[in-house]
C-alpha positions as CSV (number, residue, x, y, z in Angstrom):
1,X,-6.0,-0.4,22.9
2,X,-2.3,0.7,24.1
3,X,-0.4,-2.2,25.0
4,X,3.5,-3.7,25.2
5,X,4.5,-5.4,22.1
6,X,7.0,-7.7,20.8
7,X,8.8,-7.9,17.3
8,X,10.7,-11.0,16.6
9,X,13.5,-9.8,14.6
10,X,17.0,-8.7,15.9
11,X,16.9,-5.0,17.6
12,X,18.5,-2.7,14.9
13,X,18.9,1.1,15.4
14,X,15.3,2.7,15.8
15,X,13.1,-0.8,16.2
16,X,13.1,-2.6,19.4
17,X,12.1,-6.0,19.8
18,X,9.6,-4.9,23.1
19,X,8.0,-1.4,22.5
20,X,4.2,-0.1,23.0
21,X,2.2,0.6,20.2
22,X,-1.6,1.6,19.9
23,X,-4.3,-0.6,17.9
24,X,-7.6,0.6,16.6
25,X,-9.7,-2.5,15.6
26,X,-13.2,-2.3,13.8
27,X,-15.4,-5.7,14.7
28,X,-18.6,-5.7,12.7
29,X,-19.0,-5.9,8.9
30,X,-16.2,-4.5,6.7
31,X,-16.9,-1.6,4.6
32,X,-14.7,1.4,3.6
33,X,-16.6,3.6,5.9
34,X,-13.9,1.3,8.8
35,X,-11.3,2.1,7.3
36,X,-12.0,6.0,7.1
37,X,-13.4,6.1,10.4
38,X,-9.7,4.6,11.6
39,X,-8.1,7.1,9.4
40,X,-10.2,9.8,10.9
41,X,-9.1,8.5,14.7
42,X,-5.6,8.4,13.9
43,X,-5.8,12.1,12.2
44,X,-7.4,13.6,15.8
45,X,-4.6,11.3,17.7
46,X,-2.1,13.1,16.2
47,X,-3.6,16.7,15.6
48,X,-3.9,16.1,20.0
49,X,-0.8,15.8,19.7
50,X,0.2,19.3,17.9
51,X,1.1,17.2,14.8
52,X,-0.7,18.8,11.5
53,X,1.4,18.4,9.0
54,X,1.2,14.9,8.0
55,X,-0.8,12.7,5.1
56,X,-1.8,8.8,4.8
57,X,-0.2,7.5,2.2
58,X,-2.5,4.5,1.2
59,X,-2.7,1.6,-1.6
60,X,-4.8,-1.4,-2.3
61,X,-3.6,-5.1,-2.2
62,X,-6.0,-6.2,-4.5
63,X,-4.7,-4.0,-7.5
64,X,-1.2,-4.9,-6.9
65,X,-2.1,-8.7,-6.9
66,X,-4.4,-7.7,-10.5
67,X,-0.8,-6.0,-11.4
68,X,1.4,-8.8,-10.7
69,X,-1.1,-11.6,-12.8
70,X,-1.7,-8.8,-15.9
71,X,2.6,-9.0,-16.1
72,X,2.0,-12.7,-16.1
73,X,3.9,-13.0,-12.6
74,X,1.4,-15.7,-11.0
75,X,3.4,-18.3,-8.9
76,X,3.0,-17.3,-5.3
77,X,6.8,-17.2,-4.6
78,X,7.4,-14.8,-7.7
79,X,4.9,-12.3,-6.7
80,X,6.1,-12.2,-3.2
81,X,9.6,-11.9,-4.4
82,X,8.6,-9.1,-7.0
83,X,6.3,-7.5,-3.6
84,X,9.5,-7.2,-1.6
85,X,11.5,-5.6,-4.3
86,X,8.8,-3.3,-4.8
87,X,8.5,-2.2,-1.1
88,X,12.6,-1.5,-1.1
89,X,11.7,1.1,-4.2
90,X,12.1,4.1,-2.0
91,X,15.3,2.6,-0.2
92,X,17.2,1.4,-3.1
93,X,15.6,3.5,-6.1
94,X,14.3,2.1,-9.4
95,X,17.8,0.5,-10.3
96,X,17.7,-1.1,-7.2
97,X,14.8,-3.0,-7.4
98,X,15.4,-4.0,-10.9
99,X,18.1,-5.6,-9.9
100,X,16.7,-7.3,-7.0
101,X,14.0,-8.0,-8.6
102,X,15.8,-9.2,-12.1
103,X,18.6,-11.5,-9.7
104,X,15.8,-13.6,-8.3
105,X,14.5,-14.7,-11.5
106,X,11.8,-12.7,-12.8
107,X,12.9,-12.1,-16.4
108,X,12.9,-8.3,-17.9
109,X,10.5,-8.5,-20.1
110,X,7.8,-9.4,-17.7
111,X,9.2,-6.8,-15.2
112,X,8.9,-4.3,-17.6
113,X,5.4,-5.0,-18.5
114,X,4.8,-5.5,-14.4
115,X,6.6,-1.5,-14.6
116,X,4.1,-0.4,-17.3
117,X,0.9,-1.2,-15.2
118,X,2.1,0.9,-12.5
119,X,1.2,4.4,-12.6
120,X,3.8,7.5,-11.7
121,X,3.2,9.6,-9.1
122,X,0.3,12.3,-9.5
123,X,-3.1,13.0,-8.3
124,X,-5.0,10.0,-6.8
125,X,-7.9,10.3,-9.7
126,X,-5.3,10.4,-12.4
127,X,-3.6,7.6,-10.9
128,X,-6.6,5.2,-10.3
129,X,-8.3,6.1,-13.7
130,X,-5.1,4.5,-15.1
131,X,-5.1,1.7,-12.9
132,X,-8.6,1.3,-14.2
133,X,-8.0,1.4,-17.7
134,X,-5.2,-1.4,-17.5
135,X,-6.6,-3.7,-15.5
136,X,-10.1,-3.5,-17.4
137,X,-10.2,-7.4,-17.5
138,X,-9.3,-8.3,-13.9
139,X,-12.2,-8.0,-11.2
140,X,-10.5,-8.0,-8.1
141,X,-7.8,-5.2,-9.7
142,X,-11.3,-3.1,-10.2
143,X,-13.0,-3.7,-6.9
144,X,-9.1,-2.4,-5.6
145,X,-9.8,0.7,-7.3
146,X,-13.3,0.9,-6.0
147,X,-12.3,0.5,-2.6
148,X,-9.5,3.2,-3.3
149,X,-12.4,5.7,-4.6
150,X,-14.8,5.2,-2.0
151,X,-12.0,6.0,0.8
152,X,-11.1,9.2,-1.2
153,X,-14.8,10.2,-1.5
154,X,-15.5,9.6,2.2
155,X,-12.4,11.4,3.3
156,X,-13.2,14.4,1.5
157,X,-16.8,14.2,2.9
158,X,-14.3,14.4,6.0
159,X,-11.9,16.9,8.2
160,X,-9.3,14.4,5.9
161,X,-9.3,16.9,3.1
162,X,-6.2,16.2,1.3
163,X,-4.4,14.3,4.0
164,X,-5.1,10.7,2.3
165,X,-2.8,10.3,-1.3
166,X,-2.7,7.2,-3.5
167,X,0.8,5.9,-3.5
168,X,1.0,3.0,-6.8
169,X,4.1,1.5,-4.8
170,X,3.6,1.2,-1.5
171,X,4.0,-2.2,-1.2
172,X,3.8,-4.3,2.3
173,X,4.7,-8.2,1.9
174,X,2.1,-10.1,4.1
175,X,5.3,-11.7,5.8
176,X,6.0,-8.2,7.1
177,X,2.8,-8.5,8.8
């Protein structure tokens, strides 16, 4: 569907309060097949378009929730505090969200753990078998980095090649939402 929108926030440069925006929406049972089959939509949208150089960027929820309660962070308003620091990382830099994240109470020894469970940048099999291997104990953490796997295998089965990566902090606080 392509319909008008609107945001309820103050217009700022570049986001409008009324705009259109297009919505692809799966109704049936919920399997990662959905979400590659909206990935593989979106890719033909924009490759319409003329646009080929371009890559989804994707994490999981579920292994950044394990993350947060393997650093010991478990009070809801801590881990959404910690979330939002997190999704300012490529904004403010690492220094940044230490800082944001270290003024609103988290103390430094549990964001330094939090920092230890969370990969660097590489290749997304690198980067999920080390998910993997520190969040052995945690079940939803694991079923994150099944879900993660499954999307990569079916979007290489795909025309998605290489155009899907595994970001460890991209980071979207539900309130965003």
């Amino acid at each position: 569907q392509i319909g008008k929108v609107w945001r309820y926030e103050a217009p700022q440069s570049n986001r409008y309060r009324e705009f259109y925006q297009a919505d692809i929406v799966i109704i049936g049972p919920y399997t990662m097949d959905c979400e590659v089959e909206i990935l593989t939509v979106v890719a033909h949208v924009l490759r319409d378009f003329g646009i080929d150089d371009f890559r989804f960027i994707l994490n999981n929820r579920k292994i950044l929730q394990a993350q947060l309660r393997t650093a010991g962070i478990t009070d809801d308003e801590a881990q959404a505090t910690v979330l939002r620091g997190l999704d300012k990382f490529e904004k403010i830099g690492p220094e940044g969200v230490q800082e944001y994240i270290l003024k609103r109470g988290v103390d430094p020894q549990t964001y330094e753990r939090l920092m230890g469970l969370i990969p660097e940048e590489g290749p997304a099999g690198t980067i999920l078998d080390t998910v993997e291997a520190s969040l052995a104990g945690d079940e939803c953490g694991l079923e994150g980095v099944r879900e993660l796997r499954d999307i990569l295998h079916l979007a290489e089965q795909s025309d998605l090649g290489g155009q899907v990566q595994i970001t460890p902090l991209l980071v979207r606080g539900l309130d965003y939402y």
